[in-house]
N, C-alpha and C positions, 0 to 999 in steps of 0.2 A: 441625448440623455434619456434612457429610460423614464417610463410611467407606468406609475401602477394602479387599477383603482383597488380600492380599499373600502370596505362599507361597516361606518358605525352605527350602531341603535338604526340599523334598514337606512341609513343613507352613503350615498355611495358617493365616495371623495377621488378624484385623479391626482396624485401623488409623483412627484417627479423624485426618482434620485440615479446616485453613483449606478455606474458600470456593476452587474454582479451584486447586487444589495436588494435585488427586486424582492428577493425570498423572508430574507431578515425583515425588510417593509412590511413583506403581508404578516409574518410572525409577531411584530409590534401591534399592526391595527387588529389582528386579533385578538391582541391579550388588551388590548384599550377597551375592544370591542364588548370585550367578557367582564370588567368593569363597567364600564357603563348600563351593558343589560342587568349586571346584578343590582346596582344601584338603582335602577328603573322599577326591580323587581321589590326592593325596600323602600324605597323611598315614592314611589311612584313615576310618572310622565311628567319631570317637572319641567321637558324642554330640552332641546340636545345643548343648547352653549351650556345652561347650568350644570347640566348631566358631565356636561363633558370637562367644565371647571372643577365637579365634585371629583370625578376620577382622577384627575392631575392633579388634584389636590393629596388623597388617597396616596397616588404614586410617588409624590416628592415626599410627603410623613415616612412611605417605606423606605426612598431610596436615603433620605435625612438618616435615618436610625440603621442602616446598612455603612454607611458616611461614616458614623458615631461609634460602630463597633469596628472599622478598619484602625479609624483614629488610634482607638484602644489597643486593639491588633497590634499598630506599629509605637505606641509607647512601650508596650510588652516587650517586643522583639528589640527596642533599646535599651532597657533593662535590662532584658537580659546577655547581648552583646554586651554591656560595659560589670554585669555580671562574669562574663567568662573571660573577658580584661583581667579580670582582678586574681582568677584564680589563674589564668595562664600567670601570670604572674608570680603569682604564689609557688605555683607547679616548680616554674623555672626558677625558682630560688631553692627548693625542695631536690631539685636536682642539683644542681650546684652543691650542695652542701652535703648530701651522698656520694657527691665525687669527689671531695674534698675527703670525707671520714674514709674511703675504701684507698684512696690514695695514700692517707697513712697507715691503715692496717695494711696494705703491701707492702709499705715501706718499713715495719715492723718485722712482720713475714718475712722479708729478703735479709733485716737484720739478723734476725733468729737463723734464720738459713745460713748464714756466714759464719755467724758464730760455731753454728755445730758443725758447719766446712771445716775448721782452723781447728777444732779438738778431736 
């Protein structure tokens, strides 16, 4: 199993993971990483656990409200699937009933047509 190490706020962490994920790993502990310094930078050196509970905190608030617009996202896209239910629906009755009206003006048509056949 790969290792990676990874350093937040200047401390350097050995990180084990998956086959192939080494790169994804360092792209994580660098945006953790840029968290934490900025929080360091507002808030000051208040200690790497706290620092680093404040960032994971930070990250769930965003990934929370990322969550909450999916949510929304997929209420929308079922509204409006049961939305295009309704007008398929509609559609196919609207057809229906166009073949219905042309199937008697044909049948109209072929009268008339017979009639002036025979005179």
């Amino acid at each position: 199993m790969p290792q990676v190490h990874v350093s937040i706020n200047g401390r350097s962490y050995l990180i084990a993971c998956d086959d192939g994920e080494e790169a994804h790993l360092s792209e994580l502990a660098a945006s953790l990483d840029a968290r934490v310094q900025q929080l360091a930078v507002s808030v000051g050196q208040a200690g790497d656990p706290r620092l680093l509970v404040m960032a994971g905190l930070m990250m769930t608030d965003e990934l929370s409200a990322i969550q909450a617009k999916f949510a929304e996202r997929d209420a929308e896209i079922e509204r409006l699937k049961a939305e295009l239910a309704v007008t398929a629906e509609a559609l196919a009755k609207n057809e229906d009933r166009v073949a219905q009206i042309l199937n008697g003006t044909a049948a109209r048509i072929e009268g008339i047509a017979a009639r002036l056949a025979a005179a």
